[in-house]
N, C-alpha and C positions, 0 to 999 in steps of 0.2 A: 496570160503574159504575152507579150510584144514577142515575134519570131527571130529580130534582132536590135542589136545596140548598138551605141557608138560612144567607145570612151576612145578622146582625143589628145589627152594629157598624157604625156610621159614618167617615166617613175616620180621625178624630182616634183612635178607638178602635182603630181596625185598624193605624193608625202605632204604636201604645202596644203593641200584642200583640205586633206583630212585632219591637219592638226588638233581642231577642236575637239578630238573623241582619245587624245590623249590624257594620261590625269594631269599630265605637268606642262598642258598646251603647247608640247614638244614635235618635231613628226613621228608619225609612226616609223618603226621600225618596220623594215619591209625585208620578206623571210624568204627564200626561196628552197623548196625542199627537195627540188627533184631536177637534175639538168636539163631534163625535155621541156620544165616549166617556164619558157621564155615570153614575157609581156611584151607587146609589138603595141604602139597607139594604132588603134583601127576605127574608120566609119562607117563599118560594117560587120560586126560581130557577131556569128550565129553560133546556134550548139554546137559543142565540142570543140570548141576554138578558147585561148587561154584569155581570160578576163579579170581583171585584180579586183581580190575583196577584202573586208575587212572582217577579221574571225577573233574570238579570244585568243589572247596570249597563252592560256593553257594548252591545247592547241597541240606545241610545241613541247616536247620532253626536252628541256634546254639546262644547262647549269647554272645558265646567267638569266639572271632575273629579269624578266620581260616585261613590258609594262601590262597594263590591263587589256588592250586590243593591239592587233598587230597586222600589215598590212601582207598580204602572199597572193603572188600567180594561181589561179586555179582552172581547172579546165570547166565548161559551161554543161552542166550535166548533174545527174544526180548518182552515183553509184551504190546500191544498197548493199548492206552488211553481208548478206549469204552470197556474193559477188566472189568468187575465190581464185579467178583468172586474174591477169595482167592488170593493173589498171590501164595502159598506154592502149591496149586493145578492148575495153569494152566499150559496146555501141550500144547500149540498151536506149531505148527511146524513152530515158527517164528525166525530158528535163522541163516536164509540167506537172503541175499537181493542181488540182482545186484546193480550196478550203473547206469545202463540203466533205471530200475525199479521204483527207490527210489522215485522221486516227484510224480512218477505215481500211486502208492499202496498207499490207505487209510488207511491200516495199520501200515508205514512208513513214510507220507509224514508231518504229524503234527510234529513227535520228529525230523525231517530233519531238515524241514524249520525254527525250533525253534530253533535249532543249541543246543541242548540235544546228546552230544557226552560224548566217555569215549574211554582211549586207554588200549587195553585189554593188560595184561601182558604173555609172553610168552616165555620161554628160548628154545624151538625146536618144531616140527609138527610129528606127530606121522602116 
């Protein structure tokens, strides 16, 4: 994978693109779980810098019924499960994987097999 991106679009924009992955061709709803988690448009995006994706609506322990996907801040990085410090403070150099790799690394192969996916948003590669 590319060492950085560039999403240009701002929230409004980015709810408007992704419509089609709504069930009701609605925008996503866009989640934010954490105050540190603030979307900035950038044309320069590297790891551990905050990047909007799009994750299941499950996702979320909510009340209110979510749709199927839902759009949220995340930071660029991969944190695995035996991780048991701060999130805001971990630096692991986890934010590549091969395909070759993936079942084989205990650091990857639980969020694999559990099918814990998200499609990272990106308008070009820097």
């Amino acid at each position: 994978m590319c060492g950085r991106t560039a999403c240009t679009l701002d929230q409004h924009g980015i709810q408007r693109a992704t419509c089609q992955y709504s069930k009701n061709k609605d925008n996503l709803s866009w989640i934010q779980k954490y105050d540190w988690q603030i979307y900035k448009s950038n044309y320069n995006l590297s790891p551990t810098q905050i990047s909007p994706v799009i994750v299941n609506g499950t996702v979320f322990a909510s009340e209110e019924k979510l749709d199927n996907h839902v759009l949220t801040p995340m930071r660029w990085g991969f944190i695995p499960s035996w991780y048991k410090g701060n999130i805001q403070e971990c630096f692991l150099k986890t934010n590549n994987c091969r395909i070759e790799g993936l079942m084989e690394k205990p650091t990857f192969r639980g969020a694999a097999s559990a099918g814990r996916r998200c499609i990272i948003l990106a308008d070009g590669f820097v």
